[in-house]
Short mmCIF file of the C-alpha atoms (twelve columns), coordinates in Angstrom:
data_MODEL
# 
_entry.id   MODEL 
# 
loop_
_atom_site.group_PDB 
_atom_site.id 
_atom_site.type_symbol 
_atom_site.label_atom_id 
_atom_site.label_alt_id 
_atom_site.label_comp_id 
_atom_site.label_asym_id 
_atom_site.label_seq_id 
_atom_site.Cartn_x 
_atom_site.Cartn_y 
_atom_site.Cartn_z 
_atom_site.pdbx_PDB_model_num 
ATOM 1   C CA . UNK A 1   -40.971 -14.872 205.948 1 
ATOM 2   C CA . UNK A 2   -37.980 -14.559 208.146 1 
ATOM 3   C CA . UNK A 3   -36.042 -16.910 205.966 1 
ATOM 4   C CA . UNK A 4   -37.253 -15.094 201.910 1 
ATOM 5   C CA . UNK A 5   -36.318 -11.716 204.498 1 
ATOM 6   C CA . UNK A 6   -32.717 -13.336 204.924 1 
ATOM 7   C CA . UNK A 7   -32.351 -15.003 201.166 1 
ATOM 8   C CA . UNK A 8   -33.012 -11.486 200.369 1 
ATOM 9   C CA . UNK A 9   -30.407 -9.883  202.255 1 
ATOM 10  C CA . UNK A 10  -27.883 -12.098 201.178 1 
ATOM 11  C CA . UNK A 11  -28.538 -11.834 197.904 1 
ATOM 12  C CA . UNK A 12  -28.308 -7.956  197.865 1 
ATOM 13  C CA . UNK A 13  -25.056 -8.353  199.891 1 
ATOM 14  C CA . UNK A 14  -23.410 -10.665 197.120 1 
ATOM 15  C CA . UNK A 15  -24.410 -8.607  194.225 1 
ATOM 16  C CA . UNK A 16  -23.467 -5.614  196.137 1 
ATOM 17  C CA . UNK A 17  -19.822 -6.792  196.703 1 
ATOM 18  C CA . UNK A 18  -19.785 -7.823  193.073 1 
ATOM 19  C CA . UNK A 19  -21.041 -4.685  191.551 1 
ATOM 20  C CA . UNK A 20  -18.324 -2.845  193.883 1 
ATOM 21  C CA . UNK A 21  -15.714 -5.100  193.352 1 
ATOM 22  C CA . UNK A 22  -15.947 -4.673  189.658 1 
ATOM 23  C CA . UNK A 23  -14.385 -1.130  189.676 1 
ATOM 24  C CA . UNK A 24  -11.093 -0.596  188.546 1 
ATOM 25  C CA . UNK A 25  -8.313  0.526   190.968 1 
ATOM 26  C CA . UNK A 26  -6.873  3.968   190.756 1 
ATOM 27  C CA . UNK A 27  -3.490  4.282   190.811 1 
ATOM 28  C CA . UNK A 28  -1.107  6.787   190.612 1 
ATOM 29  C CA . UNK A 29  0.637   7.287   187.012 1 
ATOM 30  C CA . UNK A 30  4.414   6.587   186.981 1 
ATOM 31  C CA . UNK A 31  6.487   9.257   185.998 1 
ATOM 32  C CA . UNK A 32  7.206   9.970   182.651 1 
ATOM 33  C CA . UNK A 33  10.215  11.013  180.435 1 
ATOM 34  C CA . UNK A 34  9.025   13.174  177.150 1 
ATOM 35  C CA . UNK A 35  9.947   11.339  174.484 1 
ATOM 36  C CA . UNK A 36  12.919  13.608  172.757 1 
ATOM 37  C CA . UNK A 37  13.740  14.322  168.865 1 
ATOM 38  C CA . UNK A 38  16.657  15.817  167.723 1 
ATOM 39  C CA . UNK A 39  17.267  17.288  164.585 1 
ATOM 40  C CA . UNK A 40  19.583  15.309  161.843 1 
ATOM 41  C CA . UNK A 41  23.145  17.102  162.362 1 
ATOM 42  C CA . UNK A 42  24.506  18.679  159.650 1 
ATOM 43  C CA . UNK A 43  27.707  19.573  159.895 1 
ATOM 44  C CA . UNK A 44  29.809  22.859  158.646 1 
ATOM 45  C CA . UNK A 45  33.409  23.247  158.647 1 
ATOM 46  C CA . UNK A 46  34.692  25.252  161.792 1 
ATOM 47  C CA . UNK A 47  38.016  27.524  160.958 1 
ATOM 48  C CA . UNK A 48  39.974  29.580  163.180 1 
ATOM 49  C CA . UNK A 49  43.051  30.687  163.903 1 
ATOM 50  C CA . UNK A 50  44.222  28.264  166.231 1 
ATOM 51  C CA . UNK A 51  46.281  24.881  164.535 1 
ATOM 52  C CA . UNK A 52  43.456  22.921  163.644 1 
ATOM 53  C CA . UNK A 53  39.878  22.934  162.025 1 
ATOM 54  C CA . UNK A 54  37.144  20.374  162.172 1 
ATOM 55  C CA . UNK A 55  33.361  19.447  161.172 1 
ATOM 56  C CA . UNK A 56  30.786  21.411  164.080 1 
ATOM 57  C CA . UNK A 57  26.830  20.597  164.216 1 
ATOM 58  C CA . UNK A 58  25.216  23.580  162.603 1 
ATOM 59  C CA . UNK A 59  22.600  23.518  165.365 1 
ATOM 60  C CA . UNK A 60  25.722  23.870  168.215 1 
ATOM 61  C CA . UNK A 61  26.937  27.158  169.169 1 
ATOM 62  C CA . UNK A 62  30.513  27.710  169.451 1 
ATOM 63  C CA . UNK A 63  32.454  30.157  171.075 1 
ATOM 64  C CA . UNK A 64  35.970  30.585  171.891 1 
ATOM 65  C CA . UNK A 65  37.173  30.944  175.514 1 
ATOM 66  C CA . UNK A 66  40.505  32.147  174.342 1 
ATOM 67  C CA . UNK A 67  44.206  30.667  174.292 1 
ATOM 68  C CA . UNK A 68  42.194  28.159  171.418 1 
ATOM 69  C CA . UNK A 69  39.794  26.912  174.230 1 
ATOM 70  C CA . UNK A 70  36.289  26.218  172.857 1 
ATOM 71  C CA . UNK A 71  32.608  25.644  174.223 1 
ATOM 72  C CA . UNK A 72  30.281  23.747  171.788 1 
ATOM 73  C CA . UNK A 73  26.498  24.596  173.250 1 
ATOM 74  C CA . UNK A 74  23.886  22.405  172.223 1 
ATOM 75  C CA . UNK A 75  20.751  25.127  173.813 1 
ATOM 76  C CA . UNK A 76  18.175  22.835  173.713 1 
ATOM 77  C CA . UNK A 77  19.651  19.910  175.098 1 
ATOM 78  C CA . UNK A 78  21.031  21.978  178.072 1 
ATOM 79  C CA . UNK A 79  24.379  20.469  177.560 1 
ATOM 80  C CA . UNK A 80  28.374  21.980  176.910 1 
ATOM 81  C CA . UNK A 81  31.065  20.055  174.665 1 
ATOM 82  C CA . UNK A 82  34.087  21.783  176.223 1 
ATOM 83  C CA . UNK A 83  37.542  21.619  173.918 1 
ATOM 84  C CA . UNK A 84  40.937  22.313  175.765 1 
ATOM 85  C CA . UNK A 85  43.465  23.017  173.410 1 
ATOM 86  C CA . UNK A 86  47.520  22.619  174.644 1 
ATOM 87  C CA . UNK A 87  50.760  22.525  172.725 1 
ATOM 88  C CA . UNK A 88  52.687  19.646  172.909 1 
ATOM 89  C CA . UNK A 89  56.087  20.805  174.390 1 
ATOM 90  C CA . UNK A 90  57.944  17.632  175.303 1 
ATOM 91  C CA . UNK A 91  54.975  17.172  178.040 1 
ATOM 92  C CA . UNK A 92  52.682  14.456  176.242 1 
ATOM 93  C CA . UNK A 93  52.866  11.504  178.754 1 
ATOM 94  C CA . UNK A 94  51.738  14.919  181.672 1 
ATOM 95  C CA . UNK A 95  48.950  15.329  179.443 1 
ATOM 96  C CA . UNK A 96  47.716  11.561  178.893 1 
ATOM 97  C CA . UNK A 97  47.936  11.428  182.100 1 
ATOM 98  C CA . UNK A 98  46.148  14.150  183.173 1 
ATOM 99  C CA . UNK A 99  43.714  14.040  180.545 1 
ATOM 100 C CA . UNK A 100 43.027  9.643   181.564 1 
ATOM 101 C CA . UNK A 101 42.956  11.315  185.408 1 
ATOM 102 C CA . UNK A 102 39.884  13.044  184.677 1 
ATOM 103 C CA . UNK A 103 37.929  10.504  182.611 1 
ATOM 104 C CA . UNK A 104 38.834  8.264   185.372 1 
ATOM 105 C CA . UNK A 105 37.576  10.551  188.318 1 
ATOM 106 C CA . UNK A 106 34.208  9.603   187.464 1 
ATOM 107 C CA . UNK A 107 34.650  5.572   188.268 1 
ATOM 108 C CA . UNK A 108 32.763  6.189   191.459 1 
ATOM 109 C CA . UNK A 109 29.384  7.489   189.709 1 
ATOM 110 C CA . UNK A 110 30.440  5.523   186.630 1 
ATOM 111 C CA . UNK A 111 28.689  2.184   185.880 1 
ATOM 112 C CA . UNK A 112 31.349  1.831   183.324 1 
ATOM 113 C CA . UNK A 113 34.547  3.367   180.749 1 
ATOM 114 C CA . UNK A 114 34.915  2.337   177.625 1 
ATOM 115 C CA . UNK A 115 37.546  3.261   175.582 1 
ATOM 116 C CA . UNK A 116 38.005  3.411   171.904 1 
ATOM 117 C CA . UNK A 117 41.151  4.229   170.373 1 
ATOM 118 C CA . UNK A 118 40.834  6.503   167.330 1 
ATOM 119 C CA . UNK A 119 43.471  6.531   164.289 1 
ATOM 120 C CA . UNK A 120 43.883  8.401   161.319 1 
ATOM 121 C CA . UNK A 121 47.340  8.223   160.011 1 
ATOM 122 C CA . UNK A 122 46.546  10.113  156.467 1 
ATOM 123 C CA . UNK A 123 46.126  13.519  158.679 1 
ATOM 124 C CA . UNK A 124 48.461  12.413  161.826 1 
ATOM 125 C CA . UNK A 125 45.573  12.313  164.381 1 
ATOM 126 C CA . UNK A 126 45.628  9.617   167.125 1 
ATOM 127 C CA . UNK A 127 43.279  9.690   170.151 1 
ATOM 128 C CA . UNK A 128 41.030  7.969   172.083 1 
ATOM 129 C CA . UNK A 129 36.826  8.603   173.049 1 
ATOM 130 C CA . UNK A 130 35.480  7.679   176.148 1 
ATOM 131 C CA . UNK A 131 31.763  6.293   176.767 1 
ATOM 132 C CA . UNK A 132 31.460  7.192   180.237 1 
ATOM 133 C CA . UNK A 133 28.019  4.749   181.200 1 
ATOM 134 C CA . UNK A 134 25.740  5.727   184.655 1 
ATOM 135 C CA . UNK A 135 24.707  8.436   186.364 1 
ATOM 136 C CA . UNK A 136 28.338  10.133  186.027 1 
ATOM 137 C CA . UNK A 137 28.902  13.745  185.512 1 
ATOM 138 C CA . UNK A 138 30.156  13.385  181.485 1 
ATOM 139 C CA . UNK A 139 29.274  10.815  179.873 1 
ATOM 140 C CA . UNK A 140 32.029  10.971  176.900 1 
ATOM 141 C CA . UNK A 141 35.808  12.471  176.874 1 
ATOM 142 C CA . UNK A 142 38.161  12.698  174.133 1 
ATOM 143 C CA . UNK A 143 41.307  13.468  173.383 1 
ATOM 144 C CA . UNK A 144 43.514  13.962  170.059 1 
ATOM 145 C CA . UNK A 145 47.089  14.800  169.268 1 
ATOM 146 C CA . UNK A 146 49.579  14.430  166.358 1 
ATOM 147 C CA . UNK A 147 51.497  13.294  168.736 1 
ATOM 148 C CA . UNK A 148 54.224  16.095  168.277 1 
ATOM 149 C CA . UNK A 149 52.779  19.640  168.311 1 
ATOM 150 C CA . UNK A 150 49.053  19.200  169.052 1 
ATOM 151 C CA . UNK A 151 47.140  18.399  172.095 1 
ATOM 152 C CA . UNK A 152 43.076  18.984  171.886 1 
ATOM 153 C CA . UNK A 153 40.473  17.267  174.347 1 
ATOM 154 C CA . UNK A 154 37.153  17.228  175.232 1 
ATOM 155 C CA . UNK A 155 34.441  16.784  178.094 1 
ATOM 156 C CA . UNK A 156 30.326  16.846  178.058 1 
ATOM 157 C CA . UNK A 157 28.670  18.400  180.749 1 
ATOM 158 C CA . UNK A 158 24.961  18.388  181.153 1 
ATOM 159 C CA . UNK A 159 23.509  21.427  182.996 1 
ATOM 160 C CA . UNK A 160 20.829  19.151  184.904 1 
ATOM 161 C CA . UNK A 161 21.536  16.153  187.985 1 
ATOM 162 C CA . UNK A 162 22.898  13.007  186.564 1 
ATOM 163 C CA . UNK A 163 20.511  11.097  185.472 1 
ATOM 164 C CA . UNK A 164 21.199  8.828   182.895 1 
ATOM 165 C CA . UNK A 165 17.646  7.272   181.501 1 
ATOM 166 C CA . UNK A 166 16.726  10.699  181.139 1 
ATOM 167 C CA . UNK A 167 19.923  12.858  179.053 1 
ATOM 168 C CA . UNK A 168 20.988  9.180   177.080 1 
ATOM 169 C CA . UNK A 169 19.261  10.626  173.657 1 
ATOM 170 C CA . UNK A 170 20.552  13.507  174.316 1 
ATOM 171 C CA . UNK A 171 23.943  12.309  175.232 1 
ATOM 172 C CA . UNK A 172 23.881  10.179  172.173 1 
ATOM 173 C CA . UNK A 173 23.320  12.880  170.011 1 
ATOM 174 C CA . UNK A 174 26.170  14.489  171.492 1 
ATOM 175 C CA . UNK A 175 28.736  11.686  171.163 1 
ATOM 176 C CA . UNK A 176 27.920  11.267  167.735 1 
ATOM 177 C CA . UNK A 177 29.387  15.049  167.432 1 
ATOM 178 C CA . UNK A 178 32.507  14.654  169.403 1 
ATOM 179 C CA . UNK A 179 33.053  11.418  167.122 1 
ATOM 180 C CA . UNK A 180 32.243  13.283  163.970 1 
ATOM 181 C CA . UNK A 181 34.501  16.147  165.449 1 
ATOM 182 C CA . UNK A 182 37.620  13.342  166.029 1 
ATOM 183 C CA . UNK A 183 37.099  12.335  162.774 1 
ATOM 184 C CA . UNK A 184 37.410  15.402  160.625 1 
ATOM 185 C CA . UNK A 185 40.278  17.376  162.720 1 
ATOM 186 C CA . UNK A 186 42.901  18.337  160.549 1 
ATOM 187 C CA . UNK A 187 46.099  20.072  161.949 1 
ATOM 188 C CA . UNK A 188 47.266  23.022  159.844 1 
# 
């Protein structure tokens, strides 16, 4: 009897490991990003009276900060397209340079700069956009002149931490605006 008594017990402690091993492990969920839609941009012609005009996303609000200094708002993205207008006065190599000086300020966040020079003899615009890549605080600069008169850049700001995985649709949708916006300024 001993020995059924003992067959017994170790049959009830097999089947009882089994059963319990046969549970599923809880683990904690990793976080999450919310997947994010945008709106297609459509664009509408922006006019002031500063020297030049250009193509603004109708969902972007705009709003002049005076001496023909802009913010572009983008409300639900949380993010600021800011546009620095100056006149060129025999001072466009100071403002390259300082212009390049701040895209280049954020190498030490940056993972990387690319540059793209931008050309459009037929309305005398000549410029260059810059992908900023990593957790940096812009992630795309601008800048256009004519090279004679006309000086206009631009910087996007995010009003959240760095954090690249999570603002890159957002910053995508953005740099397709300051493209679009390089590519339909016109000088009057």
């Amino acid at each position: 009897m001993p020995l059924k008594r003992l067959y017994f017990l170790g049959y009830t402690a097999v089947i009882s490991i089994l059963l319990s091993s046969c549970k599923d492990d809880i683990l904690p969920k990793p976080p999450g990003h919310l997947r994010l839609e945008y709106p297609l941009a459509t664009y509408t012609k922006f006019e002031s009276n500063c020297p030049f005009e250009f193509a603004v996303n109708a969902h972007a609000v705009i709003k002049e900060k005076g001496s023909c200094d802009y913010t572009i708002t983008y409300p639900k993205m949380k993010a600021t397209l800011f546009l620095t207008y100056k006149p060129v006065q025999g001072n466009l190599e100071q403002l390259l340079r300082d212009t390049q000086k701040l895209t280049y300020k954020h190498v030490i966040k940056a993972d990387n700069i690319l540059e793209q020079p931008f050309y459009n003899p037929k309305h005398k615009v000549y410029g260059m956009f810059y992908r900023v890549g990593g957790n940096a605080a812009t992630n795309a600069q601008f800048y256009v002149t004519d090279s004679t008169r006309h000086f206009l850049s631009g910087s996007m700001y995010f009003y959240a931490k760095p954090n690249f995985d999570s603002i890159m649709p957002a910053a995508d949708y953005i740099k397709n605006d300051m493209q679009n916006l390089m590519e339909t300024i016109q000088w009057k």
